[in-house]
N, CA, C and O atoms as CSV, one atom per row, in Angstrom:
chain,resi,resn,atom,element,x,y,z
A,1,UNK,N,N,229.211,196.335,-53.631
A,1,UNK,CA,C,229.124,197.411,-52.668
A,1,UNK,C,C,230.188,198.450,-52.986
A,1,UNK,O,O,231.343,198.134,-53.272
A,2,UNK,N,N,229.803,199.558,-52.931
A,2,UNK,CA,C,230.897,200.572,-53.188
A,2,UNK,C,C,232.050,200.943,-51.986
A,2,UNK,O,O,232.793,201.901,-52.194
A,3,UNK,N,N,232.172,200.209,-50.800
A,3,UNK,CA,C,233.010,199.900,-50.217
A,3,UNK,C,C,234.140,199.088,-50.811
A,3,UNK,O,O,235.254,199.480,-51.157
A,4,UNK,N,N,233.709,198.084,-50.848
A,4,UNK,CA,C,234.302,196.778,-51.814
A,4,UNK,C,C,234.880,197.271,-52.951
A,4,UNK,O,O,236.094,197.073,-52.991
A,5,UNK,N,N,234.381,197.888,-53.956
A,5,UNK,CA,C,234.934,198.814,-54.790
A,5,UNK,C,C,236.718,199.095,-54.418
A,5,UNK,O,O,237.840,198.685,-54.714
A,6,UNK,N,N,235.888,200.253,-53.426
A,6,UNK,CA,C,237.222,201.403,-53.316
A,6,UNK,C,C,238.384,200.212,-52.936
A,6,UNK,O,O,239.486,200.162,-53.483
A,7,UNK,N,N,237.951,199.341,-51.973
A,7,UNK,CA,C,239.243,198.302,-51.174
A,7,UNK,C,C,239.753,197.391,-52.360
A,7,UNK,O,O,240.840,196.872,-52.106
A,8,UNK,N,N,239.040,196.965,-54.026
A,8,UNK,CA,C,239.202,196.575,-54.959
A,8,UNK,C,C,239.183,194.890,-54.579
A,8,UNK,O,O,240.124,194.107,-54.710
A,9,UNK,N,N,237.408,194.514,-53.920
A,9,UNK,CA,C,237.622,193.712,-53.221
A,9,UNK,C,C,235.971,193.331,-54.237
A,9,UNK,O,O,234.783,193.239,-53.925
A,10,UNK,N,N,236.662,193.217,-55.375
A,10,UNK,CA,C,235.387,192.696,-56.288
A,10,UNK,C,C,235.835,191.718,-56.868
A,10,UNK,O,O,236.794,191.969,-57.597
A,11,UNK,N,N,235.471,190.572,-56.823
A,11,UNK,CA,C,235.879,189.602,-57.747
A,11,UNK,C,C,234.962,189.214,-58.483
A,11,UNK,O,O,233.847,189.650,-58.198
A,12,UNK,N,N,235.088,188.196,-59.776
A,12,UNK,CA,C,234.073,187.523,-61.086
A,12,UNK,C,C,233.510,186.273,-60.029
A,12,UNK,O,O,233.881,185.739,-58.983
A,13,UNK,N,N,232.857,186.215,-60.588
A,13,UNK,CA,C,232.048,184.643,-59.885
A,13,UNK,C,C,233.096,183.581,-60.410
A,13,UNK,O,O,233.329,183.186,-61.553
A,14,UNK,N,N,233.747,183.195,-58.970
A,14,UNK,CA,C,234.737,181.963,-59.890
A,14,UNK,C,C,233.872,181.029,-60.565
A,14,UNK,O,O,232.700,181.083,-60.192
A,15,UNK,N,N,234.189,180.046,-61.611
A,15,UNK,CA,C,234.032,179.013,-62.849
A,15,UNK,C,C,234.754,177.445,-62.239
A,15,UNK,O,O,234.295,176.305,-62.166
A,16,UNK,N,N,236.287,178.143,-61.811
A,16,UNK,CA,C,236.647,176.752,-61.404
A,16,UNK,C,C,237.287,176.824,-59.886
A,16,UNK,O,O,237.632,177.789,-59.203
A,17,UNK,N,N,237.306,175.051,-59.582
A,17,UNK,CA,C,238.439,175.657,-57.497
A,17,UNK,C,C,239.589,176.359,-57.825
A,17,UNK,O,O,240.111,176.996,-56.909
A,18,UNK,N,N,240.031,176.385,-58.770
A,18,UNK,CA,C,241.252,176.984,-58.632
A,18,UNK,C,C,241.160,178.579,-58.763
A,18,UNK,O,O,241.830,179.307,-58.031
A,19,UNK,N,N,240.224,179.114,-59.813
A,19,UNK,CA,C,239.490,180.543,-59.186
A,19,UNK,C,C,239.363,180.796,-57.777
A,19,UNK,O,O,240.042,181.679,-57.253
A,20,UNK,N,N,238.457,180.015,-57.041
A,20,UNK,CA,C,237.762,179.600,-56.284
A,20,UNK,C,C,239.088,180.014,-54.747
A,20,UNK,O,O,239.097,180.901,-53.894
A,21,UNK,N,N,240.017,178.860,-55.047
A,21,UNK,CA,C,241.268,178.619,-54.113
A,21,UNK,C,C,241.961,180.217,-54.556
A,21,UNK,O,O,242.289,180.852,-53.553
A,22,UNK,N,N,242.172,180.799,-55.626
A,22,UNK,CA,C,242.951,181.904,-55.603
A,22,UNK,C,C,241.931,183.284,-55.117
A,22,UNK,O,O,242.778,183.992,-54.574
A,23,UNK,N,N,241.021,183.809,-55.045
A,23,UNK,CA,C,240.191,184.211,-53.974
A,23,UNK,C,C,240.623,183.878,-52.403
A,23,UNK,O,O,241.375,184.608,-51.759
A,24,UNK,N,N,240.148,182.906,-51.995
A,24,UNK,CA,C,240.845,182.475,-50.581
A,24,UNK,C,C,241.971,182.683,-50.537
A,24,UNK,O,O,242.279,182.774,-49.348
A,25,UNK,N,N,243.069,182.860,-51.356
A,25,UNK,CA,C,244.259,183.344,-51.160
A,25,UNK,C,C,244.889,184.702,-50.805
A,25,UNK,O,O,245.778,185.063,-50.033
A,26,UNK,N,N,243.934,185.406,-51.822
A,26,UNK,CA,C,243.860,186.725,-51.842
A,26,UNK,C,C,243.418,187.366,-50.750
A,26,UNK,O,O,244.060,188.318,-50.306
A,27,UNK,N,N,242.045,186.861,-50.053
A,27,UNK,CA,C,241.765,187.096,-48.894
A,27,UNK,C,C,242.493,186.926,-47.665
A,27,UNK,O,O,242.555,187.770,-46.770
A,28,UNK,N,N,243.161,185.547,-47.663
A,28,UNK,CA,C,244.417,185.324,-46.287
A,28,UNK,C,C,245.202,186.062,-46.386
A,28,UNK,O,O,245.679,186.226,-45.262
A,29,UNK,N,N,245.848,186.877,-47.331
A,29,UNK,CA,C,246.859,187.774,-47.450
A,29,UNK,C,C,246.777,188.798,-47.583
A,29,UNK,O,O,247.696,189.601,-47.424
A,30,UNK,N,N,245.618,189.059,-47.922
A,30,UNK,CA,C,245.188,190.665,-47.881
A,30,UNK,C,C,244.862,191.240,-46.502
A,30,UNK,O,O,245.057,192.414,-46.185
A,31,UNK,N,N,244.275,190.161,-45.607
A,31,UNK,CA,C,243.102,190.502,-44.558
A,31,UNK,C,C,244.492,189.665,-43.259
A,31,UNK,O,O,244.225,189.300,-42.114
A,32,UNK,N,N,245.749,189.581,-43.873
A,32,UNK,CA,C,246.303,188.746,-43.007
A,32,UNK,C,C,245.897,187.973,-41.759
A,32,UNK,O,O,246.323,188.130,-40.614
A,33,UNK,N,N,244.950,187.068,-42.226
A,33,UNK,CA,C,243.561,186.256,-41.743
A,33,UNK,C,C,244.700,184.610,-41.220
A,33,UNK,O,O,245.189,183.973,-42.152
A,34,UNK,N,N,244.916,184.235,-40.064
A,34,UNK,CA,C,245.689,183.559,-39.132
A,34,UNK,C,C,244.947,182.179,-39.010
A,34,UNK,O,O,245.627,181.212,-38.665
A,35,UNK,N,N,243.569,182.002,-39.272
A,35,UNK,CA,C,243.031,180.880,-39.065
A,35,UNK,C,C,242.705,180.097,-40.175
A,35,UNK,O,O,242.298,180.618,-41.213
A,36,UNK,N,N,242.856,178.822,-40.042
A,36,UNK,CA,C,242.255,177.889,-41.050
A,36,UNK,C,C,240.880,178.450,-41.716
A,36,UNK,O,O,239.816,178.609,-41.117
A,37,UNK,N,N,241.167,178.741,-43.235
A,37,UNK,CA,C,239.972,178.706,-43.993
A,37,UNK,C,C,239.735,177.647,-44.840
A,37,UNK,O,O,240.607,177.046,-45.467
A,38,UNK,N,N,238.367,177.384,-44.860
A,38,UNK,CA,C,238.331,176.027,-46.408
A,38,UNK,C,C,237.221,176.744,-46.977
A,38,UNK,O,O,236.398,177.561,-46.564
A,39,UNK,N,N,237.482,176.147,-48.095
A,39,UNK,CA,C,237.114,176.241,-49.345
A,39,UNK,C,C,236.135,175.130,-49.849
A,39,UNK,O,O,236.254,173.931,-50.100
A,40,UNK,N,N,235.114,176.044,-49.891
A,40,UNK,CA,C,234.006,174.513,-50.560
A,40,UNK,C,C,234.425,174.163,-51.816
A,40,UNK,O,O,235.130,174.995,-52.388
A,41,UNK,N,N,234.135,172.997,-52.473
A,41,UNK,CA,C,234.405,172.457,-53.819
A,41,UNK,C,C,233.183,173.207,-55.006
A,41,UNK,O,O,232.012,173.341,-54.652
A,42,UNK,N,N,233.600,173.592,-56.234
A,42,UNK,CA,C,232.318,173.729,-56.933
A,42,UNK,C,C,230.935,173.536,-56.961
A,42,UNK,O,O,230.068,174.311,-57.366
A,43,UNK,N,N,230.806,172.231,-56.405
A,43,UNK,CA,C,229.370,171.712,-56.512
A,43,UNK,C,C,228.929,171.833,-55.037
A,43,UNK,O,O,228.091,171.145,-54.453
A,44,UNK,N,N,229.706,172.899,-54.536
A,44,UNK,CA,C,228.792,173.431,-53.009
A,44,UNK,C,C,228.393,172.729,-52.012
A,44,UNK,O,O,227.706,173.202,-51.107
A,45,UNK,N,N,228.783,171.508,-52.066
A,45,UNK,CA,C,228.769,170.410,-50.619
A,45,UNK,C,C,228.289,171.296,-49.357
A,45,UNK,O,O,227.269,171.144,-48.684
A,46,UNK,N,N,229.173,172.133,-49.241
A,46,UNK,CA,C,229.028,172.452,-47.627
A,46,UNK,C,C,228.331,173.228,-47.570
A,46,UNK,O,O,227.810,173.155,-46.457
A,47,UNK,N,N,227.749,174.390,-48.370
A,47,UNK,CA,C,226.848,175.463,-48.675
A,47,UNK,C,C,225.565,174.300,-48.168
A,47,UNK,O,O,224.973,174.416,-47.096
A,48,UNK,N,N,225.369,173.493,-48.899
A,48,UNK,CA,C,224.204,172.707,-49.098
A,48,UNK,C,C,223.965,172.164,-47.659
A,48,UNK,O,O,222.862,172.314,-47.134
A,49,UNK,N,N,225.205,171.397,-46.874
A,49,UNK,CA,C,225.034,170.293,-45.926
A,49,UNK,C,C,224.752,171.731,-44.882
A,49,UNK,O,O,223.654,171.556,-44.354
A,50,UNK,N,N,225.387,173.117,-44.399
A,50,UNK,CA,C,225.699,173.709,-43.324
A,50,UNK,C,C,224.522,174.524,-43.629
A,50,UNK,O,O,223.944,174.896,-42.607
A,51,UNK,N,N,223.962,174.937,-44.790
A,51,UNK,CA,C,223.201,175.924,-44.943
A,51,UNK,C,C,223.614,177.323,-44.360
A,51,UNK,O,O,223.211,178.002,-43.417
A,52,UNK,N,N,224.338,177.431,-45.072
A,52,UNK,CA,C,225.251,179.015,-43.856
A,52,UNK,C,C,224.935,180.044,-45.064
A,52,UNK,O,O,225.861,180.852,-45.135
A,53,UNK,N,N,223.753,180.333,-46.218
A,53,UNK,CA,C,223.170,180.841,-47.039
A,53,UNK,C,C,222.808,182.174,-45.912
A,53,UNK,O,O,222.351,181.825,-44.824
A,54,UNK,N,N,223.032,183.879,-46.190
A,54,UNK,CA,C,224.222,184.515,-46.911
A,54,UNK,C,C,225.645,184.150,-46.737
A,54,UNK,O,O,226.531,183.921,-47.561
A,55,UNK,N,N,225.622,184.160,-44.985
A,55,UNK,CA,C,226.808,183.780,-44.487
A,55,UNK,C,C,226.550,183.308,-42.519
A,55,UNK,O,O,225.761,183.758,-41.688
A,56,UNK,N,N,227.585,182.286,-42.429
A,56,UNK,CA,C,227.020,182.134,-40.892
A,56,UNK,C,C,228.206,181.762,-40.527
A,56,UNK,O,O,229.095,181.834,-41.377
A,57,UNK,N,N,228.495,181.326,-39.330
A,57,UNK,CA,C,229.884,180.924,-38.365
A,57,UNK,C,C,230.110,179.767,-37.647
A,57,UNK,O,O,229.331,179.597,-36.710
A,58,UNK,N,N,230.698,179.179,-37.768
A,58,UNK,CA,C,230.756,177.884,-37.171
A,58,UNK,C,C,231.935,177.562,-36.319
A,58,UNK,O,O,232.911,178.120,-36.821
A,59,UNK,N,N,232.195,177.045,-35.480
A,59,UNK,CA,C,233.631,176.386,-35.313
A,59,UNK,C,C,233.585,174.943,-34.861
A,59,UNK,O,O,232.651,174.513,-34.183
A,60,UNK,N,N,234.720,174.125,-35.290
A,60,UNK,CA,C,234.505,173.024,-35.571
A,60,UNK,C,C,235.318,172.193,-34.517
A,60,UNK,O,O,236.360,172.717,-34.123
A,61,UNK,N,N,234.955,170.875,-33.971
A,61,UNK,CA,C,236.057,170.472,-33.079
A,61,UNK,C,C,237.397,169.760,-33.578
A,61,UNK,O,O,237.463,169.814,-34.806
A,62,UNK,N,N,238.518,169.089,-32.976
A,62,UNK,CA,C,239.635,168.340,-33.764
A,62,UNK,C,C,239.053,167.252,-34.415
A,62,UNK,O,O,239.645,166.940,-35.448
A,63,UNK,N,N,237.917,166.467,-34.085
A,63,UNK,CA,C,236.982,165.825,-35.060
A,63,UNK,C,C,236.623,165.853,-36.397
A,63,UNK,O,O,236.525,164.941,-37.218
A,64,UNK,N,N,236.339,167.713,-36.530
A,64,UNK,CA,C,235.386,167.892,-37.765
A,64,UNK,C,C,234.114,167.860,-37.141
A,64,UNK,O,O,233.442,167.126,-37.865
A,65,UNK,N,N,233.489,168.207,-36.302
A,65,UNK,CA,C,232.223,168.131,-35.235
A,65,UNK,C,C,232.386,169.243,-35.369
A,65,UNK,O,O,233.444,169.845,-35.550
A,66,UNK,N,N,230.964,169.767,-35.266
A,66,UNK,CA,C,230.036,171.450,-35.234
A,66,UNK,C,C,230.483,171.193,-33.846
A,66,UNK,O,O,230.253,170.044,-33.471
A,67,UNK,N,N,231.049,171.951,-33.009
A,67,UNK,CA,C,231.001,172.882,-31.495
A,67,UNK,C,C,230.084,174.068,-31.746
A,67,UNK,O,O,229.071,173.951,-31.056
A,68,UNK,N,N,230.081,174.884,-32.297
A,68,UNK,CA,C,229.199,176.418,-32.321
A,68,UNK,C,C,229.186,176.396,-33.622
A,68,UNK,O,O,230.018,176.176,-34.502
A,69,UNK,N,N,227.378,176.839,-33.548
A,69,UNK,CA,C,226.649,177.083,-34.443
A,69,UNK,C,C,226.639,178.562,-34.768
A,69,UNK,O,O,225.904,178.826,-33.817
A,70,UNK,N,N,226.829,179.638,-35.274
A,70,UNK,CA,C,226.338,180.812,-35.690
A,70,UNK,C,C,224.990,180.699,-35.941
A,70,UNK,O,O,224.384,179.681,-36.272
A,71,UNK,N,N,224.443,182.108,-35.715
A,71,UNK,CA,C,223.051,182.272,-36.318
A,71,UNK,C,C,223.389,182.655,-37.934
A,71,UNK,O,O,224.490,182.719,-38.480
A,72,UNK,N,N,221.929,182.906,-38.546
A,72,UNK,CA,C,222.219,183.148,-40.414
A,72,UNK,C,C,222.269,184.806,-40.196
A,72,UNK,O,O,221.580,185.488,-39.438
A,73,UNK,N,N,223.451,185.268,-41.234
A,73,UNK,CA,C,223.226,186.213,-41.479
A,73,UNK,C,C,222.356,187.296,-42.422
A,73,UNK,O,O,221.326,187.044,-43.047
A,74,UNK,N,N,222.690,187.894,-42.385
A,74,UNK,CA,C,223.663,188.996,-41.734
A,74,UNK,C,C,223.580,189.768,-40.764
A,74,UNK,O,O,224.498,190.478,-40.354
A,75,UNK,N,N,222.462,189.698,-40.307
A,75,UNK,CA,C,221.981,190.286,-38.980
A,75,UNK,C,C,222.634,189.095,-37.620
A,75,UNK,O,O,223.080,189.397,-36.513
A,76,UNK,N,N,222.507,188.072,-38.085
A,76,UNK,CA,C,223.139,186.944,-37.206
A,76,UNK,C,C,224.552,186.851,-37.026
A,76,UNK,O,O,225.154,186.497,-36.012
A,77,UNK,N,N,224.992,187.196,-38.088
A,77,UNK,CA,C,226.679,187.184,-38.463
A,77,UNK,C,C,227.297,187.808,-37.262
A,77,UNK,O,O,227.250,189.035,-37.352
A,78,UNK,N,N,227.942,187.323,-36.006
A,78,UNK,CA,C,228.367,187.888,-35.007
A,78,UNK,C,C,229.508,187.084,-34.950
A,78,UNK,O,O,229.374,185.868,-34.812
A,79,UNK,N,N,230.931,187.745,-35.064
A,79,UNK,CA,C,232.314,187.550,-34.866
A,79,UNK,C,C,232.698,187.534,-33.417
A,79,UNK,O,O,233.682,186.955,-32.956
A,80,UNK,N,N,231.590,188.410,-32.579
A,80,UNK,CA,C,231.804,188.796,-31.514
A,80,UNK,C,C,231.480,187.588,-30.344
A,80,UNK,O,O,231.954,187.439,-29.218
A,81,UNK,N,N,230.508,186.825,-31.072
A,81,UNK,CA,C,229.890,185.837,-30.026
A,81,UNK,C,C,230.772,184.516,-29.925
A,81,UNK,O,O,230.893,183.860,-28.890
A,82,UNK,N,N,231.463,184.171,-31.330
A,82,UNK,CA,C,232.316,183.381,-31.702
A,82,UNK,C,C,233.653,183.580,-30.576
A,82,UNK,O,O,234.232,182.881,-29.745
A,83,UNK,N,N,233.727,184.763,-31.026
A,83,UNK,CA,C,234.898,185.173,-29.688
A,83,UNK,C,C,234.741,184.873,-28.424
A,83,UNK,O,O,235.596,184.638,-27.570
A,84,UNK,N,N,233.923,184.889,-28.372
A,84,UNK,CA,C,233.507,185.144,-26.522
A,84,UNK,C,C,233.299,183.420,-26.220
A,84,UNK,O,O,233.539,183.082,-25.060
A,85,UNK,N,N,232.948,182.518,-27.013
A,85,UNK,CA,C,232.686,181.194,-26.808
A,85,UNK,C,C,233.706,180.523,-26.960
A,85,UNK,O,O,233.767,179.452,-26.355
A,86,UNK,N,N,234.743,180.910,-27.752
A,86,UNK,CA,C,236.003,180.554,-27.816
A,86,UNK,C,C,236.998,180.737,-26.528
A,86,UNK,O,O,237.751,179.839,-26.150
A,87,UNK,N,N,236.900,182.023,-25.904
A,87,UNK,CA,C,237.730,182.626,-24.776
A,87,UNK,C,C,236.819,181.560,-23.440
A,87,UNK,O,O,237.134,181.505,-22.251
A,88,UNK,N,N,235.848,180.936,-24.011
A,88,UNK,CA,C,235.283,180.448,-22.630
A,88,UNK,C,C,235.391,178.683,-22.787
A,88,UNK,O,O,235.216,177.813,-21.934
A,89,UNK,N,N,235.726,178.586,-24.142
A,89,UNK,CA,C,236.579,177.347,-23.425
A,89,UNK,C,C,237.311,176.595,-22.492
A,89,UNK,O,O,237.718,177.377,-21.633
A,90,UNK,N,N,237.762,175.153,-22.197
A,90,UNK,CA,C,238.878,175.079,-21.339
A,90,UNK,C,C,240.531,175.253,-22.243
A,90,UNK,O,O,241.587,175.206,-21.612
């Protein structure tokens, strides 16, 4: 995207996690991003198990339990709804 561009927010298709992990790095510090991110492993485990194919939202309980599901994006992709389900916790 020529947004992405100008912000120089293009990266190569990582090869290995450690590509992979330095991306996610770049992003927590660029986007000074406060919450736990993970990182799928190469062989895409969680892509596969969550199906979150472009992109979707989840939040998870102290378990590791799905609490909220996102819809698929990108039309689904709502940060906003995540928020609002979060603030309505106990």
């Amino acid at each position: 995207m020529e947004s992405n561009e100008k912000e120089s927010i293009c990266y190569a298709q990582p090869k290995t996690l450690d590509q992979r992990l330095g991306i996610a790095r770049d992003f927590v510090k660029r986007f000074k991003f406060t919450i736990p991110l993970l990182v799928d492993r190469m062989s895409n485990d969680a892509d596969r198990l969550y199906g979150a194919w472009p992109e979707r939202l989840y939040v998870l309980d102290g378990r590791g339990k799905i609490a909220f599901k996102g819809e698929i994006g990108p039309f689904g992709f709502d940060p906003e709804a995540v928020a609002a389900w979060l603030k309505a916790q106990p």
